[in-house]
LUMKOL-581882 format. One record per residue: z, y, x of N, C-alpha, C, O in turn; residue number from 1. Coordinates in pm, whole numbers, plus 50000, padded with zeros to 5 digits. Example, Ala and Ser with C-alpha at 12.3 -4.5 7.8 and 13.67 -1.06 7.14 Angstrom:
BEGIN
<<50780, 49431, 51319>, <50780, 49550, 51230>, <50780, 49670, 51320>, <50846, 49668, 51424>, 1>,
<<50708, 49775, 51285>, <50714, 49894, 51367>, <50787, 50003, 51290>, <50804, 50114, 51341>, 2>,
This chain:
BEGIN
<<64325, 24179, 70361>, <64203, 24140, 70289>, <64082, 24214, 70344>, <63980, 24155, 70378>, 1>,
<<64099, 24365, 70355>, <63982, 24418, 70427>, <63962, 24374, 70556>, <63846, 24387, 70596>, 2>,
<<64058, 24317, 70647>, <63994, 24263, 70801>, <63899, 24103, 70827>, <63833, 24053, 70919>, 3>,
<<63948, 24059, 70659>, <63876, 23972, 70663>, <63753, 24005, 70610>, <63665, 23979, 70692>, 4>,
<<63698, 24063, 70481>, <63601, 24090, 70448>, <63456, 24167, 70606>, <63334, 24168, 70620>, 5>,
<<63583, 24218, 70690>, <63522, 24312, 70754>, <63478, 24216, 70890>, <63383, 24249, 70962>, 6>,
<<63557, 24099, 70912>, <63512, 23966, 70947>, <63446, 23924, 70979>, <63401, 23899, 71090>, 7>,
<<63403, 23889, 70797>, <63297, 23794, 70740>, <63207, 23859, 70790>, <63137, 23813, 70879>, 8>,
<<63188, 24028, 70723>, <63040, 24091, 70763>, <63011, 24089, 70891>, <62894, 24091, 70928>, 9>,
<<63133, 24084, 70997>, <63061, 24082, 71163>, <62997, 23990, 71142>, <62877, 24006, 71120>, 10>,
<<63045, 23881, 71140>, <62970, 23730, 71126>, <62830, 23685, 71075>, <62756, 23593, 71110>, 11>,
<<62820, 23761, 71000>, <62671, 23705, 70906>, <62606, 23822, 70993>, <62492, 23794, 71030>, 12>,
<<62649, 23934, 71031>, <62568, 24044, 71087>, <62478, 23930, 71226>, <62356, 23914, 71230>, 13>,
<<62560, 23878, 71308>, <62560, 23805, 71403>, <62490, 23741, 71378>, <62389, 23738, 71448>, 14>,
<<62500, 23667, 71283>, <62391, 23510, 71257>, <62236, 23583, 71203>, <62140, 23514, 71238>, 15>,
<<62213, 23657, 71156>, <62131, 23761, 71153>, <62046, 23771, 71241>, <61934, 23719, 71247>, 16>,
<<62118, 23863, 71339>, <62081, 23903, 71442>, <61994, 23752, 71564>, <61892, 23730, 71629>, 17>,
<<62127, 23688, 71527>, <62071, 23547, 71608>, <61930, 23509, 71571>, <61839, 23485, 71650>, 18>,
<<61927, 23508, 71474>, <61815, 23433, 71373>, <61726, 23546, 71394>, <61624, 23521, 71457>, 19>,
<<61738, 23632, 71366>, <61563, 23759, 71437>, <61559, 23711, 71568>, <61440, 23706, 71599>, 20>,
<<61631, 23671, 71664>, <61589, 23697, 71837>, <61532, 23520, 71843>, <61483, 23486, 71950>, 21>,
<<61538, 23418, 71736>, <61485, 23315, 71745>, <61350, 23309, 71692>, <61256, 23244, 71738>, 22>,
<<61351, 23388, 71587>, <61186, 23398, 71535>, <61123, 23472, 71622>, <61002, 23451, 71629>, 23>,
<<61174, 23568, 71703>, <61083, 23647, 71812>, <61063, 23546, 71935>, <60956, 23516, 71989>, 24>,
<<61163, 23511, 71959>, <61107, 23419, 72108>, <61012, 23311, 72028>, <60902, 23308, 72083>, 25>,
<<61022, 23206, 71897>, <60958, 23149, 71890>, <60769, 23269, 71906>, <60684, 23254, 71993>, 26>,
<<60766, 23334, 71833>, <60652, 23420, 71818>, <60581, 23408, 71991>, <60487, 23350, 72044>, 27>,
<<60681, 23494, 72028>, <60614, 23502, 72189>, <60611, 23327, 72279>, <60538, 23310, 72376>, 28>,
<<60665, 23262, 72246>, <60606, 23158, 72309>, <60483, 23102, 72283>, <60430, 23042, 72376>, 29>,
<<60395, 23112, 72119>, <60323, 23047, 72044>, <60211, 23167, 72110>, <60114, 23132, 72178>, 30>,
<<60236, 23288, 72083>, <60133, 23408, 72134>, <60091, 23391, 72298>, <59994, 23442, 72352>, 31>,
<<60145, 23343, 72331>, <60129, 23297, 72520>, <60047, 23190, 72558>, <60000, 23173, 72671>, 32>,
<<60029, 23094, 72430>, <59965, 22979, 72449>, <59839, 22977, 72469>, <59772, 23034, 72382>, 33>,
<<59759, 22910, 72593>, <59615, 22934, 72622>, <59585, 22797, 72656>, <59654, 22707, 72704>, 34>,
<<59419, 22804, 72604>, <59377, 22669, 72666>, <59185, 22695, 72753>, <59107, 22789, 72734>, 35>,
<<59177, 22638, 72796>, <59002, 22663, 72802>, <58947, 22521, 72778>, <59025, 22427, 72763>, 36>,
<<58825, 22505, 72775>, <58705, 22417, 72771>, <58592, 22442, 72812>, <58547, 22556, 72797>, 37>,
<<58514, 22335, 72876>, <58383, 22348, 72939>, <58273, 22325, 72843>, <58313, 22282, 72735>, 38>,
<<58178, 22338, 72850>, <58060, 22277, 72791>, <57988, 22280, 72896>, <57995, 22373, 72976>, 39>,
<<57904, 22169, 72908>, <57794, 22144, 72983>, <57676, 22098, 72941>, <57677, 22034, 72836>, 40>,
<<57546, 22119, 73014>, <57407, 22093, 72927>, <57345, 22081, 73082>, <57357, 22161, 73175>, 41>,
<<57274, 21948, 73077>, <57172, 21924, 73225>, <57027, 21954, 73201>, <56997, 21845, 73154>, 42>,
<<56941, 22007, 73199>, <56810, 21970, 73194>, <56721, 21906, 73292>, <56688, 21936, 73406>, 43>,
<<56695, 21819, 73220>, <56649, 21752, 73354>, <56493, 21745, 73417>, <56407, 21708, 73337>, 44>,
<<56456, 21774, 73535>, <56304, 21777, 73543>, <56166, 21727, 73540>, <56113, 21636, 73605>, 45>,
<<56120, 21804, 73451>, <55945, 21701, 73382>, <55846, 21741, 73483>, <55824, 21862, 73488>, 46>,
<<55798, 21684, 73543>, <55613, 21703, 73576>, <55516, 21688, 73510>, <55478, 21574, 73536>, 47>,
<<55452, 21731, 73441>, <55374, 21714, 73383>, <55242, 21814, 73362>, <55262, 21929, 73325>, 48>,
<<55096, 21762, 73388>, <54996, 21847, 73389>, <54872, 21768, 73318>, <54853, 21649, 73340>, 49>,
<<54789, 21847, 73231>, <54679, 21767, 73161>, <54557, 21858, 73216>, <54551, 21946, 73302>, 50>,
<<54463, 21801, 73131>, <54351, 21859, 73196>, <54283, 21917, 73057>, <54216, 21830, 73002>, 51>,
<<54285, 22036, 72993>, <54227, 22099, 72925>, <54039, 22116, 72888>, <53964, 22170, 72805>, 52>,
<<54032, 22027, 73017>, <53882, 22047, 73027>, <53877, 21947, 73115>, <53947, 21965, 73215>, 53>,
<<53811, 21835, 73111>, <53835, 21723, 73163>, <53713, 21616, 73224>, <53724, 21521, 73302>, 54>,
<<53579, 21679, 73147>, <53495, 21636, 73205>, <53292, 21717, 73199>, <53225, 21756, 73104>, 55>,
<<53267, 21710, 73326>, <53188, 21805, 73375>, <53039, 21715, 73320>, <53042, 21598, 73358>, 56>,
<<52884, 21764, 73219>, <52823, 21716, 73231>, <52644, 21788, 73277>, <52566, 21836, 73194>, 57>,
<<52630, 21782, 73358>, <52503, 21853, 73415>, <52366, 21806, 73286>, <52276, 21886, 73261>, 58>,
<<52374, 21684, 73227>, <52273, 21655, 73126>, <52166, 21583, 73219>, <52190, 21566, 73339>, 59>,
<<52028, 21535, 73150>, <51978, 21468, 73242>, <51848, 21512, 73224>, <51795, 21509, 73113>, 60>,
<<51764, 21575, 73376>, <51709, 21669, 73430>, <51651, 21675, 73559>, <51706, 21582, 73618>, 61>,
<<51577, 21727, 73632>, <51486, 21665, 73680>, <51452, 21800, 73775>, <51467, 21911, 73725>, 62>,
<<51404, 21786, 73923>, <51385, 21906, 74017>, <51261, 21962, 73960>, <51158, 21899, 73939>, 63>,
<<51283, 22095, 73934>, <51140, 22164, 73947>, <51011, 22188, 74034>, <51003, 22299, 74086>, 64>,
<<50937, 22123, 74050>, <50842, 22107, 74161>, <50770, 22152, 74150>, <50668, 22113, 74207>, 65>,
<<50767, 22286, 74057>, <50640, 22310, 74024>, <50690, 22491, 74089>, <50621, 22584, 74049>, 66>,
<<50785, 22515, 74167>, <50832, 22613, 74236>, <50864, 22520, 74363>, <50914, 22411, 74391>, 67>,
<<50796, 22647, 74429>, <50788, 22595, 74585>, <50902, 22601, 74675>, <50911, 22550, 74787>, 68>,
<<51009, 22686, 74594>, <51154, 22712, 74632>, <51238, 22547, 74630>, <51309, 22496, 74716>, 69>,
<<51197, 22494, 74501>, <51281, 22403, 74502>, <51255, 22334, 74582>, <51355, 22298, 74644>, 70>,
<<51085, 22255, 74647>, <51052, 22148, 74679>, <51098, 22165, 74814>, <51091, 22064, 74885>, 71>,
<<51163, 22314, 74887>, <51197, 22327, 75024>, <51374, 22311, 74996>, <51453, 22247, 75067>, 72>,
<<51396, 22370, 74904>, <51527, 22378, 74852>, <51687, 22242, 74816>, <51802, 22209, 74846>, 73>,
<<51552, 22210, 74719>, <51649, 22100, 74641>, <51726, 22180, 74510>, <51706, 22300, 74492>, 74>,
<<51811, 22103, 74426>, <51913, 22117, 74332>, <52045, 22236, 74415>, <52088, 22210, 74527>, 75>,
<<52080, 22332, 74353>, <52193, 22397, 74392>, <52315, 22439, 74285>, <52344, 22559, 74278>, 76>,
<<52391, 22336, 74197>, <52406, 22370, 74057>, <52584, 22383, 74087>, <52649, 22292, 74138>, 77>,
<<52641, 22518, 74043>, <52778, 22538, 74026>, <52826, 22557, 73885>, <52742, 22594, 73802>, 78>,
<<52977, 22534, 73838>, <53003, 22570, 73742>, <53081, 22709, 73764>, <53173, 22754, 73696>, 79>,
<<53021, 22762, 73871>, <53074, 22918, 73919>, <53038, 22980, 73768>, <52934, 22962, 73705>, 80>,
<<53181, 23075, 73719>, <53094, 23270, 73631>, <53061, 23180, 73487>, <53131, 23104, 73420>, 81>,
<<52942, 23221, 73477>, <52840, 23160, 73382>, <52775, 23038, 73387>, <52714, 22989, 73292>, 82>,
<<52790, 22981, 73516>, <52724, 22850, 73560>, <52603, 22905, 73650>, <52551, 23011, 73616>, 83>,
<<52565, 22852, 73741>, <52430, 22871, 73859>, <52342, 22741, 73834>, <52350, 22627, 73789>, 84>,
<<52259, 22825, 73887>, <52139, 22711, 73876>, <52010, 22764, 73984>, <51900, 22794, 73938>, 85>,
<<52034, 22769, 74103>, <51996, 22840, 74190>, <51812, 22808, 74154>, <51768, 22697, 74122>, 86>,
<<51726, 22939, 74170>, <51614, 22895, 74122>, <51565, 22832, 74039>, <51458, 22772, 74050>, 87>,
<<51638, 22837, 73940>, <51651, 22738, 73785>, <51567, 22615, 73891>, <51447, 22610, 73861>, 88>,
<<51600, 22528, 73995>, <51555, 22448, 74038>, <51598, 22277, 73957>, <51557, 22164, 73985>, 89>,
<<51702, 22326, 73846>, <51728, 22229, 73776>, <51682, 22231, 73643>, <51708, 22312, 73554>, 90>,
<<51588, 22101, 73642>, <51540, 22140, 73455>, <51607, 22050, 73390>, <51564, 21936, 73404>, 91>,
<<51710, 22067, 73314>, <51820, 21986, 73197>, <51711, 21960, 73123>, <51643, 22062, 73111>, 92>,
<<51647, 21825, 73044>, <51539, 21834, 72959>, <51645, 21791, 72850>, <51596, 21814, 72739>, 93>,
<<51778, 21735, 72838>, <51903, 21761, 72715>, <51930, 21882, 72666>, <51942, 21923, 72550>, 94>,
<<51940, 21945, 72794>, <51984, 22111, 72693>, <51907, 22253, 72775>, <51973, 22356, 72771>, 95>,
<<51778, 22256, 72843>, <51718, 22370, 72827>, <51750, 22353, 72994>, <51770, 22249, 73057>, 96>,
<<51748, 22542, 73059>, <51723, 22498, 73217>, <51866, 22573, 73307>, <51890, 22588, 73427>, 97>,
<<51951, 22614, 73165>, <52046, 22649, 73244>, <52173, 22536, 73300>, <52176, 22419, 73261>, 98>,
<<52251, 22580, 73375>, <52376, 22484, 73449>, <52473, 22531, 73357>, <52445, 22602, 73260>, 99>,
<<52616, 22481, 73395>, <52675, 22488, 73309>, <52764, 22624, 73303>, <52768, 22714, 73387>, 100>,
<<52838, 22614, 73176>, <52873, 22739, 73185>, <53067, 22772, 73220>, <53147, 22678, 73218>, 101>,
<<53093, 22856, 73237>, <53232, 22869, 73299>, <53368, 22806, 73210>, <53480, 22832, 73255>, 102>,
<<53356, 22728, 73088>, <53397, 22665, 73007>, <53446, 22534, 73070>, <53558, 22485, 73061>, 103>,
<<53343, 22490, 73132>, <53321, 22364, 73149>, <53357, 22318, 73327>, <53321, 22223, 73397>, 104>,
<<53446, 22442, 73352>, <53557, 22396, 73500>, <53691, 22331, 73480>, <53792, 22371, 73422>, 105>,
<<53662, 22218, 73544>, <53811, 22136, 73545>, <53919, 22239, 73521>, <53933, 22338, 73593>, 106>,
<<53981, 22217, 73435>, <54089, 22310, 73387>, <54232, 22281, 73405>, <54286, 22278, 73295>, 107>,
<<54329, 22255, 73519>, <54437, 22197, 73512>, <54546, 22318, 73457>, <54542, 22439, 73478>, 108>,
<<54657, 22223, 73367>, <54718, 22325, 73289>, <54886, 22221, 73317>, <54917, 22106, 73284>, 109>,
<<54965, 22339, 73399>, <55148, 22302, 73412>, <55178, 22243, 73274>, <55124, 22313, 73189>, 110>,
<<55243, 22143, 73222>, <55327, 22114, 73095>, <55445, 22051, 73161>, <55466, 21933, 73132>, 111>,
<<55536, 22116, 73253>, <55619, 22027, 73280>, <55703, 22171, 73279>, <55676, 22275, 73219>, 112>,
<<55830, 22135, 73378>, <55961, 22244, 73339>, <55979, 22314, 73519>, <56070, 22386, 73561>, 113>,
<<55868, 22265, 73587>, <55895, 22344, 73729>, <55788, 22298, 73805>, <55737, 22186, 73797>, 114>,
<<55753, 22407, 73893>, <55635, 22404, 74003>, <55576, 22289, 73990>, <55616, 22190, 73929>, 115>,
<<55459, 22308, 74061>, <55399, 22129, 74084>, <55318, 22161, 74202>, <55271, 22275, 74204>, 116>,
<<55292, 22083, 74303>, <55166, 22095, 74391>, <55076, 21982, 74321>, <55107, 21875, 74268>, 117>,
<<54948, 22050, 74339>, <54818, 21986, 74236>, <54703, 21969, 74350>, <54644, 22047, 74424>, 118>,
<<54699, 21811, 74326>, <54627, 21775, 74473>, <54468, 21681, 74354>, <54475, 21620, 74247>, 119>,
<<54360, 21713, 74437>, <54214, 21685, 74385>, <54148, 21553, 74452>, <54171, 21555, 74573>, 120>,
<<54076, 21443, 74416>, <54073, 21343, 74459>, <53943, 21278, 74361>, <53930, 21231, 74247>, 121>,
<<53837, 21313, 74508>, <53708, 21262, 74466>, <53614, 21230, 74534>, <53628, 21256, 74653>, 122>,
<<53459, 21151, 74486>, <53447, 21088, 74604>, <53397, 21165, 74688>, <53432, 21284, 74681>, 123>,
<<53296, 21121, 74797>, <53215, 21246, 74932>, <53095, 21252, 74812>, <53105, 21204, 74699>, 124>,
<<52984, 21322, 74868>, <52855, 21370, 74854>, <52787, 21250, 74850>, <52715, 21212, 74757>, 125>,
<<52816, 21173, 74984>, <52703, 21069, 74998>, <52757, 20950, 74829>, <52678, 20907, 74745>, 126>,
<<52876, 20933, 74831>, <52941, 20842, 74735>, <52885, 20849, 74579>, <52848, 20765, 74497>, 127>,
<<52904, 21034, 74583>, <52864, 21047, 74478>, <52695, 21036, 74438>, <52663, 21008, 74322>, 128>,
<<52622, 21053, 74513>, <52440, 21064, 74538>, <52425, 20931, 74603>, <52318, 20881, 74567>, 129>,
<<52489, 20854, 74683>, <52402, 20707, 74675>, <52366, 20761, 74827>, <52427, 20694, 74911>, 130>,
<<52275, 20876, 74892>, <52236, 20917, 75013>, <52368, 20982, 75097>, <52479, 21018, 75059>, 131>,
<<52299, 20978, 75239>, <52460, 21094, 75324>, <52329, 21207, 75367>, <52368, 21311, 75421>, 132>,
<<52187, 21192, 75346>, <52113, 21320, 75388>, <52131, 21483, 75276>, <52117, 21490, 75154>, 133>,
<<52153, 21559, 75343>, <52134, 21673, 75272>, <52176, 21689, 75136>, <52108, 21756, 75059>, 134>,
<<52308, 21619, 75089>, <52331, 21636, 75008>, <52515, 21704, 74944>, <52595, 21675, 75033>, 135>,
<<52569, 21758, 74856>, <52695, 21799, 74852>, <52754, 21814, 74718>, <52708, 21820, 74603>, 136>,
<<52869, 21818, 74771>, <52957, 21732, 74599>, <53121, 21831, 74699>, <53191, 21810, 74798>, 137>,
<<53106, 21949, 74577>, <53194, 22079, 74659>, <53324, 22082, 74549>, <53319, 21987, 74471>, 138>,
<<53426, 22163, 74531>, <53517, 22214, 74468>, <53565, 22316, 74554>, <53543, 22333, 74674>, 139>,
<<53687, 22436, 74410>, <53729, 22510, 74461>, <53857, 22541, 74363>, <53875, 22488, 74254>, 140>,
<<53909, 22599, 74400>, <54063, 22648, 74306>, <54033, 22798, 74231>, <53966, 22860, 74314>, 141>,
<<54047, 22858, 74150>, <54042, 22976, 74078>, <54145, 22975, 73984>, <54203, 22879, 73932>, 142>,
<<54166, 23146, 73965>, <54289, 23175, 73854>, <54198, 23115, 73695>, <54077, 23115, 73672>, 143>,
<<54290, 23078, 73625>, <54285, 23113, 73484>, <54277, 23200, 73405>, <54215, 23306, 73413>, 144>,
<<54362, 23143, 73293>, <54418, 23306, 73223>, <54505, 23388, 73268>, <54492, 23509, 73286>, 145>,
<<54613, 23308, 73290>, <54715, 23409, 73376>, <54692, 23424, 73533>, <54720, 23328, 73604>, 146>,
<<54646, 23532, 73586>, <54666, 23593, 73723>, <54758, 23491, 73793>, <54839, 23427, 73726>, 147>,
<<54747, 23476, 73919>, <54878, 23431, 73979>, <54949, 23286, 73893>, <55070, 23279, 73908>, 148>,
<<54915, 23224, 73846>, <54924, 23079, 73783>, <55011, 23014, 73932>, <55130, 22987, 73946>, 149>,
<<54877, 23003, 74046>, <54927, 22923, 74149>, <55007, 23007, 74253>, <54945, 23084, 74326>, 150>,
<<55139, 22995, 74263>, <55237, 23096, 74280>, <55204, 23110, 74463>, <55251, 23211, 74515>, 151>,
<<55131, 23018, 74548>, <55120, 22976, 74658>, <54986, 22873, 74733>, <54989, 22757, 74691>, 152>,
<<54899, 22896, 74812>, <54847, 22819, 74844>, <54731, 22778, 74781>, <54696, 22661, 74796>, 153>,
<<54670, 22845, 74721>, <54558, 22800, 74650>, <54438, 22778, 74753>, <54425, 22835, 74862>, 154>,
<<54354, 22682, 74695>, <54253, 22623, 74821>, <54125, 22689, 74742>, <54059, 22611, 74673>, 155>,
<<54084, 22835, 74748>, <53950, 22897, 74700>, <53856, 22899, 74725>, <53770, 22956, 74659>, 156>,
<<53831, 22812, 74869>, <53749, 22798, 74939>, <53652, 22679, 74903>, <53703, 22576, 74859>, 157>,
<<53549, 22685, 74915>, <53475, 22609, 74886>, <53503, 22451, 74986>, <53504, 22457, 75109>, 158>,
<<53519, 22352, 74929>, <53574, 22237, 75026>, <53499, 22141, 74982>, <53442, 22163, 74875>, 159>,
<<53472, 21996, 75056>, <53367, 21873, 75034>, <53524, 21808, 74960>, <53643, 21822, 74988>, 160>,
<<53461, 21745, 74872>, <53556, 21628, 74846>, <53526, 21537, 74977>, <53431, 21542, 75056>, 161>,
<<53624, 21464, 74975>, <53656, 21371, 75083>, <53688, 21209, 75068>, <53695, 21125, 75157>, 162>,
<<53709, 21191, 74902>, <53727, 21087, 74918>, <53898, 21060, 74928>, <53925, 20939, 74927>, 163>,
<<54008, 21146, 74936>, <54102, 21118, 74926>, <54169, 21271, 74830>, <54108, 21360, 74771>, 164>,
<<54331, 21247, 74852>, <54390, 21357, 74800>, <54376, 21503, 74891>, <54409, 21506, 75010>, 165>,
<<54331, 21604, 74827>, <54327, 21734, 74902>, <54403, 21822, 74795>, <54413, 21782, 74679>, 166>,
<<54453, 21935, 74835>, <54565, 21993, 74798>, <54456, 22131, 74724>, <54375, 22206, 74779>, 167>,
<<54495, 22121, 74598>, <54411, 22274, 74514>, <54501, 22365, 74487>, <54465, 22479, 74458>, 168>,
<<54611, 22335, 74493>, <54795, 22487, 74512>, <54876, 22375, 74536>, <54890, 22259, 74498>, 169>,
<<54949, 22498, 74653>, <55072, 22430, 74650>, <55226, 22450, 74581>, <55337, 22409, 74616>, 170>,
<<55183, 22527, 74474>, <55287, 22543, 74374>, <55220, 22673, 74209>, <55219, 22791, 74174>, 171>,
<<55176, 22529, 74166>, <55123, 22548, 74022>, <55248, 22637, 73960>, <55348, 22591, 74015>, 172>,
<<55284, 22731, 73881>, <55395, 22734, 73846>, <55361, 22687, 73664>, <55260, 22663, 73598>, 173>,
<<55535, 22694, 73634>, <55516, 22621, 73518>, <55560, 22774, 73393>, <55645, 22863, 73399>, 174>,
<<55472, 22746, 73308>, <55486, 22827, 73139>, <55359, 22780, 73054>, <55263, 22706, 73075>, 175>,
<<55403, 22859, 72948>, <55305, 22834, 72852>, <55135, 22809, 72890>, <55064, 22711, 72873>, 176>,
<<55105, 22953, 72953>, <54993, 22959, 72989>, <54921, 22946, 73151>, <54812, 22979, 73196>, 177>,
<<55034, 22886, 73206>, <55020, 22854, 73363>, <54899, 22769, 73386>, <54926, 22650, 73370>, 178>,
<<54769, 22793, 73418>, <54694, 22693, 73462>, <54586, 22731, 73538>, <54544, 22845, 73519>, 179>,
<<54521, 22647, 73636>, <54399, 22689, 73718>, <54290, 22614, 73688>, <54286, 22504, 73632>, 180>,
<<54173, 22703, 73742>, <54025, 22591, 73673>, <53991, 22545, 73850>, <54031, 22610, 73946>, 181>,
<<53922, 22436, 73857>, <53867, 22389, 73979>, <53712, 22407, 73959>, <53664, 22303, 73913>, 182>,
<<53627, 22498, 73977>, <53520, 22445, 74015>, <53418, 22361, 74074>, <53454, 22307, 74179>, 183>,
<<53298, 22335, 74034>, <53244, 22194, 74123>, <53094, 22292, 74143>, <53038, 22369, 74064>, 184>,
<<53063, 22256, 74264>, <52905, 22250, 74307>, <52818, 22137, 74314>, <52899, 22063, 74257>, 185>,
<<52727, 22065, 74335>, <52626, 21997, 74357>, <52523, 22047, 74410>, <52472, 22149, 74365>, 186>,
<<52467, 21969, 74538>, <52327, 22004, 74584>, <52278, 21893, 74645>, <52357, 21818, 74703>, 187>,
<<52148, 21867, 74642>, <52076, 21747, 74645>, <51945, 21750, 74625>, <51898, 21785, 74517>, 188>,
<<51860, 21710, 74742>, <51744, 21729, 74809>, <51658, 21703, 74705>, <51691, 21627, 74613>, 189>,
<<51536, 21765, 74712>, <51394, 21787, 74592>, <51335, 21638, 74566>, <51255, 21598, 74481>, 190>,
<<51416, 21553, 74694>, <51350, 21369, 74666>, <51426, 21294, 74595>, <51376, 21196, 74540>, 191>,
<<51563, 21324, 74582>, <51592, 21232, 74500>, <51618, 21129, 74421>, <51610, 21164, 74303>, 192>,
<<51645, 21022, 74434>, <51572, 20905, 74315>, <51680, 20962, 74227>, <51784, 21028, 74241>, 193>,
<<51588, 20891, 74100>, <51615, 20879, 73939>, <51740, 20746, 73923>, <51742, 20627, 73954>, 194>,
<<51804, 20809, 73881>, <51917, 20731, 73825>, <52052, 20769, 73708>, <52017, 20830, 73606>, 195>,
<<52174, 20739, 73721>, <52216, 20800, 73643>, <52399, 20843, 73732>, <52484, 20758, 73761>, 196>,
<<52405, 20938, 73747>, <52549, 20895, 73854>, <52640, 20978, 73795>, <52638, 21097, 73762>, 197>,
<<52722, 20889, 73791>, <52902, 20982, 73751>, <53046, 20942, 73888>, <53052, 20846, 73965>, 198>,
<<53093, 21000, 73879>, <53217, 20961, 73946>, <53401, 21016, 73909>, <53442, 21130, 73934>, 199>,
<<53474, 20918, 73855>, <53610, 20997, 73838>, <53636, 21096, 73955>, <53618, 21068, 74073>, 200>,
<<53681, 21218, 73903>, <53804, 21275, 73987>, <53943, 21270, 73921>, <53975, 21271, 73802>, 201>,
<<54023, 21264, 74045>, <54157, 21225, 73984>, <54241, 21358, 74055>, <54265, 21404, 74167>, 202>,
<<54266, 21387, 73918>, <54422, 21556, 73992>, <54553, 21453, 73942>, <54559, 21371, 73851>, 203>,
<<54639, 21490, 74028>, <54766, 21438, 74043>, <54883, 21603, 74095>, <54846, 21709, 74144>, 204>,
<<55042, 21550, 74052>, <55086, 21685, 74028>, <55234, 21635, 74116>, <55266, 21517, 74099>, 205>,
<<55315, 21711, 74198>, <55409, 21582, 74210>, <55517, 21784, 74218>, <55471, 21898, 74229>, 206>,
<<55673, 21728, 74206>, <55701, 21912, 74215>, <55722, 21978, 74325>, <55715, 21893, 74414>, 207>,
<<55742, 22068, 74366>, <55725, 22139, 74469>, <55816, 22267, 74461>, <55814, 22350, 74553>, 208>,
């Protein structure tokens, strides 16, 4: 009777035992199990640039002839600083005898998600004045608010419009406050005729 009792207990000891080394391998197979996954996100690229300041108005005004500077001179009016008005040779009889003031420079401003080259497109001197004698219709590129806006290539130099696309940076960069002002000059002889003249300029942005 005791070899059986003593038996039985091997037996169940065994099945026991069996049964712990099955819940452990199950454990370690389930603990081993790995998986991964990707996520992905494209952004895709915007160009985009507005003009914060969009249009330039000198007012309507008339050579001073009553200074002997101008009548050798002519009109010399920038939206350079504070605005010029070389020899106050321009009398605005709309708003008094100054030019305009540094507010009032074409203002191009990045709204897109990467670089841009920002090209200027306007007519000549003669196009814009009706004459091709002695007369000029200028731009130039300058920083903004932020320093260094145009990461490359900026055209600071005083240049004629031409009548086609000319290049004002060749890599606008893009943020919040990324933007450059273009200045304009005008000059135009003490004769003049009376009329009334405007002309689009067109900035265009493509990326770079």
């Amino acid at each position: 009777m005791k070899k059986w009792v003593s038996l039985v207990i091997v037996v169940l000891a065994l099945l026991y035992v069996w049964q712990i080394g099955e819940l452990l391998s199950f454990q370690m197979l389930t603990g081993l199990a790995t998986g991964s996954g990707v996520t992905t996100i494209t952004v895709a690229s915007e160009v985009g640039i507005t003009l914060n300041q969009a249009s330039l108005d000198w007012g309507t005004g008339r050579v001073n002839r009553s200074l002997a500077a101008c009548n050798t001179s002519g009109i010399n009016l920038s939206t350079t600083g504070a605005g010029t008005n070389d020899n106050a040779c321009w009398i605005n009889i709309s708003g008094g005898t100054s030019a305009l003031v540094e507010g009032d420079d074409f203002i191009v401003n990045n709204t897109g998600n990467v670089n841009v080259s920002v090209t200027v497109n306007g007519s000549t001197a003669s196009g814009f004045w009706g004459v091709s004698d002695s007369t000029g219709f200028m731009w130039r590129g300058v920083d903004d608010i932020m320093v260094g806006s145009c990461v490359s290539g900026m055209q600071d130099n005083w240049t004629n419009f031409s009548g086609s696309p000319q290049t004002v940076c060749d890599q606008l960069y893009w943020s919040t406050n990324s933007s450059i002002r273009v200045e304009v000059n005008l000059f135009a002889p003490a004769n003049i005729s009376a009329s009334n003249r405007n002309v689009s300029v067109i900035f265009s942005a493509a990326e770079s």
